[in-house]
C-alpha positions as CSV (number, residue, x, y, z in Angstrom):
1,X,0.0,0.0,0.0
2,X,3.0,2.5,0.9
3,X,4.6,1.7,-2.3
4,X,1.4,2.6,-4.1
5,X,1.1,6.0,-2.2
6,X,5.1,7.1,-2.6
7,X,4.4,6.3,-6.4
8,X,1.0,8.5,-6.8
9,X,3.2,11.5,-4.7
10,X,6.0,11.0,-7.3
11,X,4.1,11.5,-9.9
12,X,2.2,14.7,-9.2
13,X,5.4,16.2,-8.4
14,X,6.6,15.8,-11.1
15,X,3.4,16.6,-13.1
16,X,4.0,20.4,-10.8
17,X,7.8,20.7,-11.8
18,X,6.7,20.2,-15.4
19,X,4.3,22.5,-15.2
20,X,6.2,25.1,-13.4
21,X,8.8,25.0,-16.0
22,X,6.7,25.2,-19.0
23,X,5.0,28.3,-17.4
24,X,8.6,30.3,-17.0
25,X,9.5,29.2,-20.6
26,X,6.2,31.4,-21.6
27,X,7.0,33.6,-19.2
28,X,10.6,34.5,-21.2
29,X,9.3,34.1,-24.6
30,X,6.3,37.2,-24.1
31,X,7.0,38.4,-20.2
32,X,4.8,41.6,-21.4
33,X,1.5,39.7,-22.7
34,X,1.2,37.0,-20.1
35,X,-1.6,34.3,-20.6
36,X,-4.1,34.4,-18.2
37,X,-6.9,31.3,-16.9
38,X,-10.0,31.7,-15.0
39,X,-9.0,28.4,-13.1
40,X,-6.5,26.3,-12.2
41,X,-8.0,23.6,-13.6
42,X,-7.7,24.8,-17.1
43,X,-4.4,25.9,-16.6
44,X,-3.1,22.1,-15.7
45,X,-5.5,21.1,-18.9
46,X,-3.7,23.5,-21.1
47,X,-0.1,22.5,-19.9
48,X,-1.2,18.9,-20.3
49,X,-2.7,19.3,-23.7
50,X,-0.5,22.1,-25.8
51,X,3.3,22.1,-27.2
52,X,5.4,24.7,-27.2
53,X,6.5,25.4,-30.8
54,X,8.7,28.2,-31.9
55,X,8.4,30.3,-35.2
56,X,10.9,30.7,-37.1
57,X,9.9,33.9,-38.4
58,X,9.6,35.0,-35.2
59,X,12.7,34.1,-33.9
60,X,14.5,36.1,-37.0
61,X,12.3,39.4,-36.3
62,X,13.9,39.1,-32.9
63,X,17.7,40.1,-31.8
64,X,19.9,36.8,-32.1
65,X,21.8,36.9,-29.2
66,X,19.1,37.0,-27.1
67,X,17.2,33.7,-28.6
68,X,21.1,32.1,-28.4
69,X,21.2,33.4,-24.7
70,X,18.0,31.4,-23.7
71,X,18.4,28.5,-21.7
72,X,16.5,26.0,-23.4
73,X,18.4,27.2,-26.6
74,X,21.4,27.2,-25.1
75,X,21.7,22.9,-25.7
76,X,20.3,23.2,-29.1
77,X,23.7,22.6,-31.2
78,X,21.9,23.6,-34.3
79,X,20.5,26.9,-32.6
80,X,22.4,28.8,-34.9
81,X,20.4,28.0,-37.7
82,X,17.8,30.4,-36.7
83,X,19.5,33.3,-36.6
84,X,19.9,35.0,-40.3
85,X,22.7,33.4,-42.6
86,X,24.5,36.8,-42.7
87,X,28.1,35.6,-43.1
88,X,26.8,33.5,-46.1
89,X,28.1,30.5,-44.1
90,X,25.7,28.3,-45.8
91,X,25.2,29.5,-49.2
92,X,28.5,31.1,-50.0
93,X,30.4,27.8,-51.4
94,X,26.9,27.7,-54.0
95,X,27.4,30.8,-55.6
96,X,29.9,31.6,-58.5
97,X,33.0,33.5,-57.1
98,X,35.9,35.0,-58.9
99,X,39.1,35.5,-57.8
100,X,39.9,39.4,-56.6
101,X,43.3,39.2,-55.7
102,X,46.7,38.0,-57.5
103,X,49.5,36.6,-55.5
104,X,52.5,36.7,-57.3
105,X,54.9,34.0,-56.3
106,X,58.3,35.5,-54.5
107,X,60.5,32.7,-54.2
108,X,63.3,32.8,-51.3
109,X,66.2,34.8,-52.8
110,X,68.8,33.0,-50.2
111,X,67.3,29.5,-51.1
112,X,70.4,28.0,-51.9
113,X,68.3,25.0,-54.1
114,X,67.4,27.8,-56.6
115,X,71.0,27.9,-58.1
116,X,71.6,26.7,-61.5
117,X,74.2,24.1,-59.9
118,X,71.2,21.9,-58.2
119,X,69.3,22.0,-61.3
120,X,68.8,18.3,-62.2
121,X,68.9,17.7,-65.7
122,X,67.8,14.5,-67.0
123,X,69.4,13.0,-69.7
124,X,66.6,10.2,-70.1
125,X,64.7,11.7,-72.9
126,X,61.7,10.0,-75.1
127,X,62.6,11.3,-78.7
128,X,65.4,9.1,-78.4
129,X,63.6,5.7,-77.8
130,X,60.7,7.2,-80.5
131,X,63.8,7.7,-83.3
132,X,65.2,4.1,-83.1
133,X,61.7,2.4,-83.8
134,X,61.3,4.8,-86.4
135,X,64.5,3.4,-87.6
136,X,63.6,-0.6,-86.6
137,X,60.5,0.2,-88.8
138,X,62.7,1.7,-91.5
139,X,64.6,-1.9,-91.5
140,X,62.0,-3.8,-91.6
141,X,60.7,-1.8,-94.7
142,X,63.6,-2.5,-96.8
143,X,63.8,-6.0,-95.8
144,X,60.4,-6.5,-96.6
145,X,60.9,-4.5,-100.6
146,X,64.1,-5.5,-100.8
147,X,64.3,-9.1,-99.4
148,X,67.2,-10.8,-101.9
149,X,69.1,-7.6,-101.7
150,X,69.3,-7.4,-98.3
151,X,70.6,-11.3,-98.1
152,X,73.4,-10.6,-100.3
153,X,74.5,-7.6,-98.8
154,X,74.7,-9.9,-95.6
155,X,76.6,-12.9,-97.4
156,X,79.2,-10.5,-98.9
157,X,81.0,-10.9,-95.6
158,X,81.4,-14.4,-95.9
159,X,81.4,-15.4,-99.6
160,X,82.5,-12.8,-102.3
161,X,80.8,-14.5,-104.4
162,X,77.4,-12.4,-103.1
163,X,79.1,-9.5,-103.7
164,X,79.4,-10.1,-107.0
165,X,75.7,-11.0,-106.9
166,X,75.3,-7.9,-105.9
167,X,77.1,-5.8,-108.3
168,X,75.2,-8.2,-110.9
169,X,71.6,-7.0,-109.2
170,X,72.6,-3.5,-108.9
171,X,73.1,-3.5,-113.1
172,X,69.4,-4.4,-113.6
173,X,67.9,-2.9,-110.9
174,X,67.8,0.3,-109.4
175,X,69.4,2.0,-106.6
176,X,66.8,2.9,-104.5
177,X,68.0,-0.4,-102.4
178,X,71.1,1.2,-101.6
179,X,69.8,4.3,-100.9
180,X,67.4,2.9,-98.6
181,X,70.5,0.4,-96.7
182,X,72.4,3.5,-96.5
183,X,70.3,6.1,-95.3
184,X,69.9,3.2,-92.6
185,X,73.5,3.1,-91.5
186,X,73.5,6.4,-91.5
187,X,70.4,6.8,-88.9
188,X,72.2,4.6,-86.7
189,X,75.8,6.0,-86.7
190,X,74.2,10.0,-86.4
191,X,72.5,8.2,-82.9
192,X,75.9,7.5,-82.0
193,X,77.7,10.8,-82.9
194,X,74.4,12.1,-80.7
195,X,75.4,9.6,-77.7
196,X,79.2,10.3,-78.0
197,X,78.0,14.9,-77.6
198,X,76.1,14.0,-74.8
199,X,79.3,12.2,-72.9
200,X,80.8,15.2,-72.9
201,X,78.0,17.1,-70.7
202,X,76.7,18.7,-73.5
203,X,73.2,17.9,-72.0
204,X,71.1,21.0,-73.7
205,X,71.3,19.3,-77.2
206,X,69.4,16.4,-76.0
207,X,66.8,16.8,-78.3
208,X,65.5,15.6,-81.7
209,X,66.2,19.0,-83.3
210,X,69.5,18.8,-83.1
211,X,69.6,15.1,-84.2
212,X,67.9,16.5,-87.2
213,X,70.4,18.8,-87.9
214,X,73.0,16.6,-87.2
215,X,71.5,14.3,-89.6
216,X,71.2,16.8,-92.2
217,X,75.2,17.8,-91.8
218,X,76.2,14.1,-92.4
219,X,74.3,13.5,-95.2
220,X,75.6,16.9,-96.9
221,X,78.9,16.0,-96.0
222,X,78.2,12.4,-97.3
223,X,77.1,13.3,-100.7
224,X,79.9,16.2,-101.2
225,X,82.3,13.4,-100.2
226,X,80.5,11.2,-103.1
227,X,80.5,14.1,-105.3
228,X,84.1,14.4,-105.2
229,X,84.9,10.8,-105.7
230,X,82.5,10.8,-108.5
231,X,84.5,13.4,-110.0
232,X,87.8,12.0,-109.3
233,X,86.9,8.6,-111.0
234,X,84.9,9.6,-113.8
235,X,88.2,12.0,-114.9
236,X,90.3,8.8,-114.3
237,X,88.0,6.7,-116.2
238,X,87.8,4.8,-112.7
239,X,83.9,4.3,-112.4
240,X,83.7,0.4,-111.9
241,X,86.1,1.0,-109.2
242,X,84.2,3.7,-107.2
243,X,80.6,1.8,-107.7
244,X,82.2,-1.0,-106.1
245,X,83.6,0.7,-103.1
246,X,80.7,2.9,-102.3
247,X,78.5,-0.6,-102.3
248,X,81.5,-1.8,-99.9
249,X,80.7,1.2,-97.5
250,X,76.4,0.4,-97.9
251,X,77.3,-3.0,-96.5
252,X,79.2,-2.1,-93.5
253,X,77.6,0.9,-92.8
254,X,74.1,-1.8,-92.7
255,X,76.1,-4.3,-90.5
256,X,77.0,-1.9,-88.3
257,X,74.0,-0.3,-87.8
258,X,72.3,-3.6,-86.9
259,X,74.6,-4.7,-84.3
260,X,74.7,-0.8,-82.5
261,X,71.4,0.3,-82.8
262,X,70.4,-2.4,-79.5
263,X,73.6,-1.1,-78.0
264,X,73.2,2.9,-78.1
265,X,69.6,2.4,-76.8
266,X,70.9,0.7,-73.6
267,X,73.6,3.1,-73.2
268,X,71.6,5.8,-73.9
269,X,68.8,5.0,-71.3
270,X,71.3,2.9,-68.4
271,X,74.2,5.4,-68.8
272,X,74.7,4.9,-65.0
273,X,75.5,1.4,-65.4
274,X,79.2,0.5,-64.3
275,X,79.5,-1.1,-67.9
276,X,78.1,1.5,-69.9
277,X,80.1,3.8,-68.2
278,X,83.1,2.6,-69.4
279,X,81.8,2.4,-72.9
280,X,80.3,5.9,-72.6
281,X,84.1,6.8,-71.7
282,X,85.1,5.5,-75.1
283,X,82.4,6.0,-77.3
284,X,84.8,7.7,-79.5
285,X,86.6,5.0,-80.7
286,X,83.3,3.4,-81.3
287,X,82.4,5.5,-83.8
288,X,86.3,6.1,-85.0
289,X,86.1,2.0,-85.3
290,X,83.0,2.3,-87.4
291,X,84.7,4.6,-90.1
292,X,88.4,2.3,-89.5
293,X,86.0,-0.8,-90.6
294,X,84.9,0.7,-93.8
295,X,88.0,2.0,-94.6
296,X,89.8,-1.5,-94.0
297,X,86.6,-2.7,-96.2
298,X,87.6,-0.9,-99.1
299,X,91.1,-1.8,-98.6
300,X,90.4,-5.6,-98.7
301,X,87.9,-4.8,-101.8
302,X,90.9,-3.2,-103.4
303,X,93.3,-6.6,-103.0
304,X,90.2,-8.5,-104.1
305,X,89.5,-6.8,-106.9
306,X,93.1,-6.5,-108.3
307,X,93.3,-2.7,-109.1
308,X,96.4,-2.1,-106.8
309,X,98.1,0.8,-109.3
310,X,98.8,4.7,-108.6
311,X,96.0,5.7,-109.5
312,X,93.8,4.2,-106.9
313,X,95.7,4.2,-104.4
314,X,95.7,7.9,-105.4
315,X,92.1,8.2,-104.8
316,X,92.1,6.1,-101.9
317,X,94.3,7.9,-99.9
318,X,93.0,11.6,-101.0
319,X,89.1,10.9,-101.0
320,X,88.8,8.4,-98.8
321,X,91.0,8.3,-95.8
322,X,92.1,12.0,-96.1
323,X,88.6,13.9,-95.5
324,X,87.9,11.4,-92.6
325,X,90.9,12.2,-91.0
326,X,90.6,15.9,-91.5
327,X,87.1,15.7,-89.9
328,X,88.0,13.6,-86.9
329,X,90.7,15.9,-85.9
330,X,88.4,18.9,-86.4
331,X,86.0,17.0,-84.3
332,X,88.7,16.7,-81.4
333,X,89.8,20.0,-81.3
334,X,86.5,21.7,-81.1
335,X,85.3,19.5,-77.8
């Protein structure tokens, strides 16, 4: 029965504490138009019955600090949505904004990383990858058109009896397949002159420009070399002699470019390798050895062909060894 008794109590205070607070709440929102009842019994149906709502409208017309002051606003973590959005806290990242102010960007002056000497220049470029299959697709285009010549050219170095095959072919065809074998070694040995500039720190030429040029210097170079020789022999009446030689100097200059067109794209991209530095060191007898091998080419061709008189060794020595000699000095004394 007690327990019954000390539960009924409970309750009705509570009912009065609720009531009592509620009251005060209406008290703070209008203290100047209070709410009067003609009994109390009304009042406690009223509290019972009605919820206190706020307007929202309401709550703007008013000042904001003092709805963020009131106590039962105070817990309310999203009380400051009520107020007016005058900071644009809310709407500001939806609307289109431009930029008022440039900042110009002032480096350190003292920075000591900003010198030229801690500029890192890379020497791993992509022309130089995109040039050799250019040239690997240039191969396989004149093996494709020019399959037989292409297998004599190769057996000349064993048998000189495919040389002679050759020279035979070359009467009743045309010359495009050794422009096209040539104009291959040639590719290949102007990548090398371009690998043998950039050993000596010459690193601002690493480009494809300058491979063009360089390109367009040999082959000027090559054909006033030609022209010369051309002149020469056809004075001497020596013709057979220099169409034989220059076909000499296709097939080297193919083989050649074959075996070092693998090995200057690894030294190119792995040039600090212990190995490749070594033959970065010497890269210039490479390419010296290149010009030595046709040179000892034509040399053999001249024992094997049986023309050992004054005349060619005339021309031999004057336009053949003589303007390669005269250019690889040049070259030496210039770098």
């Amino acid at each position: 029965m007690k327990k019954w008794v000390y539960l009924i109590i409970t309750l009705i205070l509570v009912k009065l504490a609720v009531a009592q607070n509620i009251d005060t709440i209406r008290n703070q929102i209008s203290p100047s138009s209070p709410q009067s009842f003609d009994s109390p019994t009304e009042e406690a149906s009223m509290t019972a019955s009605e919820t206190v709502t706020i307007d929202s409208s309401a709550v703007n017309s008013q000042n904001d600090e003092y709805w963020l002051n009131l106590s039962f606003v105070k817990d309310w973590k999203f009380a400051d949505s009520l107020a007016k959005d005058t900071v644009k806290r809310f709407t500001g990242g939806f609307s289109f904004q431009l930029p008022t102010q440039k900042i110009a960007f002032d480096p350190d002056p003292f920075n000591p990383y900003n010198h030229e000497e801690f500029t890192r220049i890379t020497r791993y470029k992509t022309w130089y990858l995109w040039v050799t299959l250019i040239i690997l697709i240039y191969f396989v285009y004149f093996k494709s058109v020019f399959p037989k010549q292409f297998q004599l050219r190769m057996g000349s170095f064993i048998r000189n009896y495919h040389f002679e095959d050759l020279m035979n072919e070359q009467k009743i065809s045309s010359a495009a397949g050794s422009l096209h074998a040539n104009a291959f070694g040639t590719l290949v040995f102007v990548q090398g002159v371009i690998l043998f500039l950039l050993t000596q720190n010459l690193t601002k030429i690493n480009n494809i420009y300058i491979f063009l040029i360089a390109l367009v210097i040999t082959s000027i170079g090559t054909f006033i070399i030609y022209f010369l020789q051309w002149v020469f022999t056809s004075s001497m009446d020596l013709n057979e002699l220099l169409s034989r030689q220059i076909q000499r100097q296709i097939n080297v200059n193919l083989l050649l470019g074959l075996f070092f067109i693998p090995l200057f794209l690894l030294l190119y991209y792995n040039s600090d390798n212990q190995s490749a530095i070594w033959i970065m060191g010497n890269l210039q007898y490479v390419l010296l050895g290149w010009i030595l091998l046709r040179i000892w080419a034509q040399i053999r061709g001249l024992f094997q062909d049986r023309v050992l008189n004054f005349t060619s060794i005339l021309y031999f020595c004057t336009l053949e060894i003589f303007p390669y000699a005269l250019l690889v000095k040049y070259i030496y004394s210039i770098i």
